[in-house]
PDB file as gemmi writes it, atoms N, CA and C in Angstrom:
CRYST1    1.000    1.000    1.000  90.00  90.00  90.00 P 1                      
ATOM      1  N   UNK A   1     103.386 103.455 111.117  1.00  0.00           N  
ATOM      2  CA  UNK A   1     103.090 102.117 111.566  1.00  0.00           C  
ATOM      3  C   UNK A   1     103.051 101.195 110.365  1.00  0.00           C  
ATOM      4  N   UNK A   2     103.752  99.720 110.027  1.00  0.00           N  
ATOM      5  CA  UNK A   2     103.909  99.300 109.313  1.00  0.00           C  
ATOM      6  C   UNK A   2     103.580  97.815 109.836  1.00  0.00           C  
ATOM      7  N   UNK A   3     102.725  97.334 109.311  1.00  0.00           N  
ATOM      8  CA  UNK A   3     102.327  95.549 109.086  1.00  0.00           C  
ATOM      9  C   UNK A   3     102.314  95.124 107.882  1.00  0.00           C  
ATOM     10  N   UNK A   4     103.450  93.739 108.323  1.00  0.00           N  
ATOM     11  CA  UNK A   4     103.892  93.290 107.485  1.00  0.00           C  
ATOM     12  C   UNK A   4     103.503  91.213 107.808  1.00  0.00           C  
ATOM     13  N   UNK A   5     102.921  91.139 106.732  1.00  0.00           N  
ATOM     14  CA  UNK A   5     102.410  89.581 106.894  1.00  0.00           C  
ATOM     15  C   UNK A   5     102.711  88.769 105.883  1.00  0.00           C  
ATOM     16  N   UNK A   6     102.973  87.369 106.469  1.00  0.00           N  
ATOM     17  CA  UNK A   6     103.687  86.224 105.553  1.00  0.00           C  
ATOM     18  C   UNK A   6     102.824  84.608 105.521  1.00  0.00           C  
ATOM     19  N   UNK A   7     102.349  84.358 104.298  1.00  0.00           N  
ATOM     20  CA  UNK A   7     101.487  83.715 104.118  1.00  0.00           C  
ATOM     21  C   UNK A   7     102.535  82.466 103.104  1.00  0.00           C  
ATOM     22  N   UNK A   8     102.721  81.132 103.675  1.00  0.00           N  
ATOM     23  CA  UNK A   8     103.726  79.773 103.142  1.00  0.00           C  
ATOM     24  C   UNK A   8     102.512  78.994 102.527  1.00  0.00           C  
ATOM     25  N   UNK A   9     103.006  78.658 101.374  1.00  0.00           N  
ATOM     26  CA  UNK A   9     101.715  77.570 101.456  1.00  0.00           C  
ATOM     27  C   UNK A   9     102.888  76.986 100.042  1.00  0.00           C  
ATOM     28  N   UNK A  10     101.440  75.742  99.741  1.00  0.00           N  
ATOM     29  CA  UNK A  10     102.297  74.951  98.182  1.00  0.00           C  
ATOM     30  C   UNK A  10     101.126  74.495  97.287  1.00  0.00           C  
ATOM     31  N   UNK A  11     102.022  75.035  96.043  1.00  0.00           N  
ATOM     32  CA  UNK A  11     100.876  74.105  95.390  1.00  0.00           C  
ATOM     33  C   UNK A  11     100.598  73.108  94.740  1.00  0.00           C  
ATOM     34  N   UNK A  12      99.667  73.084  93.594  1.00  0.00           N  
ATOM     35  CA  UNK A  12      99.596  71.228  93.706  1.00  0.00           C  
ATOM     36  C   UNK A  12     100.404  70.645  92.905  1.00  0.00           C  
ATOM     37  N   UNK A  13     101.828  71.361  91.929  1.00  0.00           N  
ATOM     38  CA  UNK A  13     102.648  70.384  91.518  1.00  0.00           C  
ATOM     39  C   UNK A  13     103.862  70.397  92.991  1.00  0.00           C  
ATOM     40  N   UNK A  14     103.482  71.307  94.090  1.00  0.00           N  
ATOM     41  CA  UNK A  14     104.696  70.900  94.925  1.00  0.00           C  
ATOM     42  C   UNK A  14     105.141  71.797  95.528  1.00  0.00           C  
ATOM     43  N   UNK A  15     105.538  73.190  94.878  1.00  0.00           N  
ATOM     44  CA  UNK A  15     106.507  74.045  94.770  1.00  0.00           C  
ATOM     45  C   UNK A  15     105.903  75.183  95.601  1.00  0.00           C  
ATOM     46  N   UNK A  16     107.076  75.705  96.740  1.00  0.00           N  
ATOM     47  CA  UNK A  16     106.382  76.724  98.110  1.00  0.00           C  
ATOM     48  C   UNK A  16     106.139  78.194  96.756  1.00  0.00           C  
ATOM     49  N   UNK A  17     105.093  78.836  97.716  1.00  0.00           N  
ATOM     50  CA  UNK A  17     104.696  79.944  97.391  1.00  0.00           C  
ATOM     51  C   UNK A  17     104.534  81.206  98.657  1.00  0.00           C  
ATOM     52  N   UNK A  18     105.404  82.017  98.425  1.00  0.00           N  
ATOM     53  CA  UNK A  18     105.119  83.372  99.495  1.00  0.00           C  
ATOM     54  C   UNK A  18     104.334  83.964  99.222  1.00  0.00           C  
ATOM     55  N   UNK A  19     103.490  84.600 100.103  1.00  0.00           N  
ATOM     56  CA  UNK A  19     102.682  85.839  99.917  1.00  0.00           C  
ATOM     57  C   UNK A  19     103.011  86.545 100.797  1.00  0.00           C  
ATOM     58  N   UNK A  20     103.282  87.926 100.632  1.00  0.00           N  
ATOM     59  CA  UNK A  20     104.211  88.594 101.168  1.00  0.00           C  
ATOM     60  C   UNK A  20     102.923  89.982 101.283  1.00  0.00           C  
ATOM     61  N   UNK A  21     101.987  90.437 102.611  1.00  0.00           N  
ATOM     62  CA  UNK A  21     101.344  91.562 102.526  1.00  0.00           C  
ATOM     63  C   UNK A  21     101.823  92.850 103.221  1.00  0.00           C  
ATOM     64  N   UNK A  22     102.073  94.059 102.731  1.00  0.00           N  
ATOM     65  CA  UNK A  22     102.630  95.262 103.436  1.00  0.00           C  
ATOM     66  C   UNK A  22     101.508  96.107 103.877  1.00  0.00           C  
ATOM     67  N   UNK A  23     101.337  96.469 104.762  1.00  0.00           N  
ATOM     68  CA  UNK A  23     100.036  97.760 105.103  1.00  0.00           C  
ATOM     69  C   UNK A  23     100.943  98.608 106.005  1.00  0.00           C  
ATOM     70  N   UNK A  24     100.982 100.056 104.857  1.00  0.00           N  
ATOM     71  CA  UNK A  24     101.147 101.105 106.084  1.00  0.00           C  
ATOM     72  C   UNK A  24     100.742 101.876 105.334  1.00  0.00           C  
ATOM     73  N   UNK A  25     101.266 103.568 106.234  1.00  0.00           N  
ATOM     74  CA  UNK A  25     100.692 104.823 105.570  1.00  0.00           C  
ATOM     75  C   UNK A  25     101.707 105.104 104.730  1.00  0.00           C  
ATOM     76  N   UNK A  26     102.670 105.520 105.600  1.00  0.00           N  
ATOM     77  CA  UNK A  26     103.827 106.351 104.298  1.00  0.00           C  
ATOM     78  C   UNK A  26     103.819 105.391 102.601  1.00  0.00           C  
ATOM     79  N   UNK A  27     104.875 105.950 101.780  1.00  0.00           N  
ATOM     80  CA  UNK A  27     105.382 105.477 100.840  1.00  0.00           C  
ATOM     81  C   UNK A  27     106.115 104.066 101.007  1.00  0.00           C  
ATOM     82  N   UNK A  28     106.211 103.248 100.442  1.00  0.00           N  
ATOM     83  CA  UNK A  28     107.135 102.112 100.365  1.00  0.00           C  
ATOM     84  C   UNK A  28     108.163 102.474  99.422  1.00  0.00           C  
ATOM     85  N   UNK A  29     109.277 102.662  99.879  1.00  0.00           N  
ATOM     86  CA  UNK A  29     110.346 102.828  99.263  1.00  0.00           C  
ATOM     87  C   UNK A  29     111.531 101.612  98.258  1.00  0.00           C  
ATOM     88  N   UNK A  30     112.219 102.400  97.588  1.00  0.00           N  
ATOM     89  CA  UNK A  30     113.257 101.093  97.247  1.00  0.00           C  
ATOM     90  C   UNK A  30     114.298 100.233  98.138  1.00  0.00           C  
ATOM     91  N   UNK A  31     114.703 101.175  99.112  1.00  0.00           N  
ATOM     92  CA  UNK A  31     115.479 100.600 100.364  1.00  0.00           C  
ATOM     93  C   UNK A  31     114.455  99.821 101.202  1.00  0.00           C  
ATOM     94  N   UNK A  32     113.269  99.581 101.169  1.00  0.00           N  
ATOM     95  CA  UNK A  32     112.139  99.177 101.996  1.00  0.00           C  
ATOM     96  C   UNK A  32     111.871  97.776 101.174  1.00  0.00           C  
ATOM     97  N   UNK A  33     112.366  97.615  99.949  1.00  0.00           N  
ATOM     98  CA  UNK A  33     111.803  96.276  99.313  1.00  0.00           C  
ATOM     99  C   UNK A  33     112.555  96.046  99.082  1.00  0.00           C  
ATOM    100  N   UNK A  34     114.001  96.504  99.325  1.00  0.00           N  
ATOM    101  CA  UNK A  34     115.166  95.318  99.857  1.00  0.00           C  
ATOM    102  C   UNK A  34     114.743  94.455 101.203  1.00  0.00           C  
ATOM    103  N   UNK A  35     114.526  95.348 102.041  1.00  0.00           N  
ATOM    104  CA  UNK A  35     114.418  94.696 103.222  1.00  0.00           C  
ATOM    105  C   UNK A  35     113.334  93.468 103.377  1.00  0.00           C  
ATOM    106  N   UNK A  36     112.356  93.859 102.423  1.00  0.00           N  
ATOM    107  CA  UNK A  36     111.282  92.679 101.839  1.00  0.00           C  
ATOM    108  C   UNK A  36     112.308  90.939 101.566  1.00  0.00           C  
ATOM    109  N   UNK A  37     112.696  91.904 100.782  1.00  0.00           N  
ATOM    110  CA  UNK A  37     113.257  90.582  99.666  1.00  0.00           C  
ATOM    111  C   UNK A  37     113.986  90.340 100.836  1.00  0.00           C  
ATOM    112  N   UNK A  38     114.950  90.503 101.578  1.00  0.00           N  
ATOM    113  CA  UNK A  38     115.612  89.556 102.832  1.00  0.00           C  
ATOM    114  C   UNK A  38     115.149  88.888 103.738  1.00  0.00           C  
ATOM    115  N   UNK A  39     113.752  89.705 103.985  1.00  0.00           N  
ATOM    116  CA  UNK A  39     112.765  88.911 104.681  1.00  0.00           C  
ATOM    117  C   UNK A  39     112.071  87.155 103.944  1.00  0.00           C  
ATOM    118  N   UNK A  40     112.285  87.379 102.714  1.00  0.00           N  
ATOM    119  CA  UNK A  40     111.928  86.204 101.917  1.00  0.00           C  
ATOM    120  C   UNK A  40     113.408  85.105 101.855  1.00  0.00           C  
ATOM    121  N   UNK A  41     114.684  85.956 101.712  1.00  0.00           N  
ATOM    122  CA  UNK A  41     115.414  84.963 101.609  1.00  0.00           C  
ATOM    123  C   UNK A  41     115.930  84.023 103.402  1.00  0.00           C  
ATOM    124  N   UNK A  42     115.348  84.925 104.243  1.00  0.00           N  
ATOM    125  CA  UNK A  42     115.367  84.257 105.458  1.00  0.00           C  
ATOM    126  C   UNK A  42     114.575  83.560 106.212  1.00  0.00           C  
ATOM    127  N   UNK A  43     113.236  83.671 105.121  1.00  0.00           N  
ATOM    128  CA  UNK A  43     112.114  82.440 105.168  1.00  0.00           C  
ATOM    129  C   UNK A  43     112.583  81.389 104.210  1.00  0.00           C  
ATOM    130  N   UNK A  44     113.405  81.152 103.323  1.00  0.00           N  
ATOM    131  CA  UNK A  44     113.770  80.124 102.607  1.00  0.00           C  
ATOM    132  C   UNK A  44     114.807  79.576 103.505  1.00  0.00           C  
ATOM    133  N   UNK A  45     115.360  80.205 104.350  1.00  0.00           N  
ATOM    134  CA  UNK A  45     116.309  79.126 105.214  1.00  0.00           C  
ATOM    135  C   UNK A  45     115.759  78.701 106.723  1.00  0.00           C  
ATOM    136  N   UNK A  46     114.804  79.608 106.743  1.00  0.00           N  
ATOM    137  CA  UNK A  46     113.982  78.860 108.203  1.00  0.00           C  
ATOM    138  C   UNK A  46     113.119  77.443 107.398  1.00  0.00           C  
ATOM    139  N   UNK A  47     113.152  77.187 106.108  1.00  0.00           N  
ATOM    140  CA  UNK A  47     112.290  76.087 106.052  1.00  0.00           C  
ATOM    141  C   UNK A  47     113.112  75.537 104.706  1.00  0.00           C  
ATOM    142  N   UNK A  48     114.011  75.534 104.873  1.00  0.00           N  
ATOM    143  CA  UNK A  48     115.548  74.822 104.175  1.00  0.00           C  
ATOM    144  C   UNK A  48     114.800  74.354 102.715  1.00  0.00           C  
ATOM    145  N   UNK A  49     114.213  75.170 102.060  1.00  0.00           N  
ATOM    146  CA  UNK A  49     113.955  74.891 100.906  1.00  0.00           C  
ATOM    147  C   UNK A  49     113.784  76.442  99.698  1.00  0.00           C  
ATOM    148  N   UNK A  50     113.434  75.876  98.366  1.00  0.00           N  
ATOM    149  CA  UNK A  50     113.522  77.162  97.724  1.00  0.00           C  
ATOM    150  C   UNK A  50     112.150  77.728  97.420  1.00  0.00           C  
ATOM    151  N   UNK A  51     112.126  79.030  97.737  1.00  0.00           N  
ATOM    152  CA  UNK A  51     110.623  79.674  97.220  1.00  0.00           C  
ATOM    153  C   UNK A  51     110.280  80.129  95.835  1.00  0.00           C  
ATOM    154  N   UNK A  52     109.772  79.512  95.242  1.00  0.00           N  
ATOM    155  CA  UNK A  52     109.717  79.781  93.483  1.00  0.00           C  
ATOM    156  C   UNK A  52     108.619  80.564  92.978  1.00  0.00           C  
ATOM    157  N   UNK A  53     107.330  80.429  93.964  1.00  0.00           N  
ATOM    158  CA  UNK A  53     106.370  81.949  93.673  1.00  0.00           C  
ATOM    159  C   UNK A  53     106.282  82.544  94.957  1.00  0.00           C  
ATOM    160  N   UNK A  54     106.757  83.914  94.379  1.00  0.00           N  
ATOM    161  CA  UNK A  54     106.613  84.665  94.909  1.00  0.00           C  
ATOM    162  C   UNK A  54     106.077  85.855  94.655  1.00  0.00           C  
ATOM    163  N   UNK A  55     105.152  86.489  95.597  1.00  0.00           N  
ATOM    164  CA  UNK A  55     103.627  87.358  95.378  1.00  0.00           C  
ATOM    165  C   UNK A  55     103.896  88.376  96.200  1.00  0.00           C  
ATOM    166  N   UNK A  56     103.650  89.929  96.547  1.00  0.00           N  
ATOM    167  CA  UNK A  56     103.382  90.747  97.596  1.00  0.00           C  
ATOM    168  C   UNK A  56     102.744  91.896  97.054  1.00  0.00           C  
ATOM    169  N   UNK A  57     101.568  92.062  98.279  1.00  0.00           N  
ATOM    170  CA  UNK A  57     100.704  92.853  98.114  1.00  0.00           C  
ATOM    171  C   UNK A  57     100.731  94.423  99.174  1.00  0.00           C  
ATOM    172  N   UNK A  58     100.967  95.369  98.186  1.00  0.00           N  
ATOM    173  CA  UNK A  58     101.234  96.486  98.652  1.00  0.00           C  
ATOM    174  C   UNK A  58      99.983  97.255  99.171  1.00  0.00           C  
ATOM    175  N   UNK A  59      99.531  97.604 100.752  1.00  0.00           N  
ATOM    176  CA  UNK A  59      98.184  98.563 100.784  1.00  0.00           C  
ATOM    177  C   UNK A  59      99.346 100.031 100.889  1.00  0.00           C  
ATOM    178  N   UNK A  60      99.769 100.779 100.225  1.00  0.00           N  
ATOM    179  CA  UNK A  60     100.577 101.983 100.281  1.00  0.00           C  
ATOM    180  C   UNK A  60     100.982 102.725  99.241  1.00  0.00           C  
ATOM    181  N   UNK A  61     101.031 103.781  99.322  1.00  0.00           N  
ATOM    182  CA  UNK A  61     101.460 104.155  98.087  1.00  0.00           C  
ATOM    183  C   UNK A  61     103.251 103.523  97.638  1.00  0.00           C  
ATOM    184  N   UNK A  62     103.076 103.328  96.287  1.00  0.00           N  
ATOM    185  CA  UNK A  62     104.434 102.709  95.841  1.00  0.00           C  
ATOM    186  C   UNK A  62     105.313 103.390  94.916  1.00  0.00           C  
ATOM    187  N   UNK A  63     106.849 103.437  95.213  1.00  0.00           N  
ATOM    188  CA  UNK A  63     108.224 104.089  94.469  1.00  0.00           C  
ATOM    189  C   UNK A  63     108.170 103.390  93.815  1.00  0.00           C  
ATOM    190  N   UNK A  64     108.052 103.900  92.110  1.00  0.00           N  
ATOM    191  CA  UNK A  64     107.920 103.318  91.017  1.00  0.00           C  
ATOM    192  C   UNK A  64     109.666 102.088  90.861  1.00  0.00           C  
ATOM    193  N   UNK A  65     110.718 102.815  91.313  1.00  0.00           N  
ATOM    194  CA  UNK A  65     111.763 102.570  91.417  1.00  0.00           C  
ATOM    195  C   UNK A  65     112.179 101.239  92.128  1.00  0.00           C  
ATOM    196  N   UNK A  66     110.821 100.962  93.677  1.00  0.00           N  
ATOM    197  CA  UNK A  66     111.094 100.073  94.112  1.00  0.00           C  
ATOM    198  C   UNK A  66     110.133  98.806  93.671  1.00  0.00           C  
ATOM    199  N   UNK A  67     109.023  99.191  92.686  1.00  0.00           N  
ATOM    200  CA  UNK A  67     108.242  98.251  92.084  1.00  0.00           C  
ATOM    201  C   UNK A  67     109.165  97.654  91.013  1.00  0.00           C  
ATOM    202  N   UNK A  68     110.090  98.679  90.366  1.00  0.00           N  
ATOM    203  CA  UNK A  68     110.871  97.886  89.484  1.00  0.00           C  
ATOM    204  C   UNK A  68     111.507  96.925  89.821  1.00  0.00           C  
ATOM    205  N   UNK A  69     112.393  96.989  90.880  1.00  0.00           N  
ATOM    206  CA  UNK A  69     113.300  95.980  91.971  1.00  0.00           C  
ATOM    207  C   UNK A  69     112.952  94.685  92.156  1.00  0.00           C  
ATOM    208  N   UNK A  70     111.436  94.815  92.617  1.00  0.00           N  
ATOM    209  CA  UNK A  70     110.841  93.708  92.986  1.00  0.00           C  
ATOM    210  C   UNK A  70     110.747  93.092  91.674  1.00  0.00           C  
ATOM    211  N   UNK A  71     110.274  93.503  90.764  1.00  0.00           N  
ATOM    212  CA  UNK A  71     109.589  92.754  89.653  1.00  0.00           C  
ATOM    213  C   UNK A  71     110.830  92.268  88.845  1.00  0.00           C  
ATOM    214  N   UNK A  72     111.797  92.899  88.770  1.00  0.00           N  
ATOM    215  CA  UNK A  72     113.185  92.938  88.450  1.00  0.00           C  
ATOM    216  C   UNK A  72     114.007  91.041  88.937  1.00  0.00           C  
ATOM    217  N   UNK A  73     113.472  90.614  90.124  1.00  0.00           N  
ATOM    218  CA  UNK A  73     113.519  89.872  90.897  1.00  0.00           C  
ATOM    219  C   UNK A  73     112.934  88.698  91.351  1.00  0.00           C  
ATOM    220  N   UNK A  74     112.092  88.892  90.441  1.00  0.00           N  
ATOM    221  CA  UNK A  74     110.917  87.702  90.336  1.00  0.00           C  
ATOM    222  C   UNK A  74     109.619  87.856  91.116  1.00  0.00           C  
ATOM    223  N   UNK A  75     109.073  89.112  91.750  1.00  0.00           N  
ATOM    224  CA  UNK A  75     108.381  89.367  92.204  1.00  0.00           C  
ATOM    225  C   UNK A  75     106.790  89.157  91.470  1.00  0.00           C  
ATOM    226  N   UNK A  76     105.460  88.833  91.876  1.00  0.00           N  
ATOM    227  CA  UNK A  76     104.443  89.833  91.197  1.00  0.00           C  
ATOM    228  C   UNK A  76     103.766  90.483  91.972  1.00  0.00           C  
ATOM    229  N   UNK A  77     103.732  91.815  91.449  1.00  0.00           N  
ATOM    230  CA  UNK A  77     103.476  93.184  92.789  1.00  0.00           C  
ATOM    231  C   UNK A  77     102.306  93.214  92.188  1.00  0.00           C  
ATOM    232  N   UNK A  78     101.051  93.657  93.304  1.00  0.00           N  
ATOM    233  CA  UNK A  78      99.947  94.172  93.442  1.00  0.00           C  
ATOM    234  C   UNK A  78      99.950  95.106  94.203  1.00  0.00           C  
ATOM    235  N   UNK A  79      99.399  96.293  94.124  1.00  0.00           N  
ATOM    236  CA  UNK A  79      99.293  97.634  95.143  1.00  0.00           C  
ATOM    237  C   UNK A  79      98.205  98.000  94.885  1.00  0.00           C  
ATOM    238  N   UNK A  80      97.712  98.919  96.289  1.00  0.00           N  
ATOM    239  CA  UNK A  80      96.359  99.540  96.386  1.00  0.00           C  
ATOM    240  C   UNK A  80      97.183 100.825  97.064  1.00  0.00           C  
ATOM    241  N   UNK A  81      97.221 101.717  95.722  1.00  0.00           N  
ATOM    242  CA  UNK A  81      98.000 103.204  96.603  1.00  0.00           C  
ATOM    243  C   UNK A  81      96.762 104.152  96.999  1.00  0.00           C  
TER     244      UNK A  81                                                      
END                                                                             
């Protein structure tokens, strides 16, 4: 079972910010934070603008491989494995 939550907001010079939260049991994989990151680039076109911070918080254990990806990407990852 996997919940996945999306938090828009801005801050005070302007600029949108995602927060991106994952809760499940298994592992979060690297093919799994692709699917993240598409989920973010298809919130930048439901609200026709660009997302410049971007945050997600892992409750799961995490593939070192797919923490690289993210961070690789402009991510900043937090996890509670």
């Amino acid at each position: 079972r996997k919940k996945v939550s999306l938090y828009l907001g801005i801050d005070l010079k302007g600029y949108y910010a995602l927060v991106m939260e994952v809760d499940k049991k298994s592992r979060v994989l690297r093919k799994e934070a692709g699917d993240l990151m598409e989920l973010h680039e298809k919130m930048e076109k439901y609200i026709g603008s660009k997302i410049t911070k971007k945050y997600i918080l892992i409750k799961a254990p995490l593939c070192s491989h797919a923490k690289a990806m993210l961070e690789e990407n402009g991510w900043k990852v937090w996890y509670e494995g």
